[in-house]
VEXDREN-2710 file (C-alpha; in Angstrom, 1 decimal):
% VEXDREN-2710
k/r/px/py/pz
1/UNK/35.8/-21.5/45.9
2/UNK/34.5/-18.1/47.6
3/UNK/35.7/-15.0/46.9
4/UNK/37.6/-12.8/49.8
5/UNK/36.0/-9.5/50.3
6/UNK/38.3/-6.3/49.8
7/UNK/37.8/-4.9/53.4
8/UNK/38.2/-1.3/51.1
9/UNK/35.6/-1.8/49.0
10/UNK/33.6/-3.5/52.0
11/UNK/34.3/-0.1/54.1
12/UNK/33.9/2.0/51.2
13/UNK/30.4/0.6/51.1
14/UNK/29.2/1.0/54.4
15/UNK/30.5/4.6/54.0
16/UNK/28.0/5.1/50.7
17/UNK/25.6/3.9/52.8
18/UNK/25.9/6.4/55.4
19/UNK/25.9/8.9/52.8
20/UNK/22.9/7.4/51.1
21/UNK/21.1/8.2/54.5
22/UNK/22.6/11.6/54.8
23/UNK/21.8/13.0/51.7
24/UNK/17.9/11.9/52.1
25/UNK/17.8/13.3/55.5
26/UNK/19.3/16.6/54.8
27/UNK/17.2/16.8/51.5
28/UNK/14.0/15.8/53.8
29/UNK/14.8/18.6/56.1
30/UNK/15.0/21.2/53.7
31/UNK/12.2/20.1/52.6
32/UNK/10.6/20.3/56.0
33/UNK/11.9/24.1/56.7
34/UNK/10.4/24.9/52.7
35/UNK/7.4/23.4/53.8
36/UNK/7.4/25.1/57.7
37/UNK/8.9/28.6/55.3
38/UNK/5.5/28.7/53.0
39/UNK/3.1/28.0/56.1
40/UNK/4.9/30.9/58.0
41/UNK/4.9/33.2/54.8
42/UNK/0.8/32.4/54.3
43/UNK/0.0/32.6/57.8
44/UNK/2.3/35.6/59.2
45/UNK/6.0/34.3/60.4
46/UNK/5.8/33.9/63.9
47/UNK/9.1/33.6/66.2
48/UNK/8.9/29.6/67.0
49/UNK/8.1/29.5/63.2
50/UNK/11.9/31.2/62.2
51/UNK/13.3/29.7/64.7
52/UNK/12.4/26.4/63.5
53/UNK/13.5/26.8/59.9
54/UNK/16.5/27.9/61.0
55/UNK/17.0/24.8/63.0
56/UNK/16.1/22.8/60.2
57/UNK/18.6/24.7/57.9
58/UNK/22.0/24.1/59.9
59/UNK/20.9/20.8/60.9
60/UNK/20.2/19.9/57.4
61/UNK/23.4/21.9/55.9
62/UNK/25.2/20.1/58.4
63/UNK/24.2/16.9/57.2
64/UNK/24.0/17.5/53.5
65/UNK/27.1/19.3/53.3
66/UNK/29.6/16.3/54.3
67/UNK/27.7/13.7/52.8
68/UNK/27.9/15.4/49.2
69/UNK/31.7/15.8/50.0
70/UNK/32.1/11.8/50.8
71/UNK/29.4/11.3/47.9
72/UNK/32.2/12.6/45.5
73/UNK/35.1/10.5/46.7
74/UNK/32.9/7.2/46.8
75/UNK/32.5/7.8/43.3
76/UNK/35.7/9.0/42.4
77/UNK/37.6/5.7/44.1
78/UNK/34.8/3.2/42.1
79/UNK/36.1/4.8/38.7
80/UNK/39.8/4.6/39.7
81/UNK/38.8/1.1/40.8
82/UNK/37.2/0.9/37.0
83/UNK/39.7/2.3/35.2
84/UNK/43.2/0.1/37.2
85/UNK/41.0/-3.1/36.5
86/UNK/41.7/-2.7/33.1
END
């Protein structure tokens, strides 16, 4: 007999997986504006050199910010999933 799929658990799921994706991108592009910040300080900052870590900043706060928020409550519903199975 197959089991039926909790559509919570299913959707919580996809939703790790989104955040999966948004941690490593955000962590890649601060990476990327560390990377862009050490070439600028070795080389003399130039403006398209700022204004590209900055970029990189928000758009990586912007995604790194949210998906450590949903990280938390993925993990928090799997315990109190845990812990009520008992």
């Amino acid at each position: 007999m197959e089991e039926s799929l909790d559509p919570v658990r299913v959707k919580r799921a996809r939703i790790a997986n989104l955040v999966s994706k948004g941690m490593r991108a955000g962590t890649a592009l601060y990476v990327l504006a560390s990377t862009v910040f050490f070439i600028g300080f070795a080389t003399g900052f130039k403006q398209a050199q700022t204004v590209i870590i900055v970029i990189l900043m928000v758009v990586g706060s912007l995604l790194l910010a949210p998906a450590m928020v949903f990280n938390y409550g993925v993990k928090a519903a799997n315990r109190a999933d845990r812990d009520d199975s008992w």
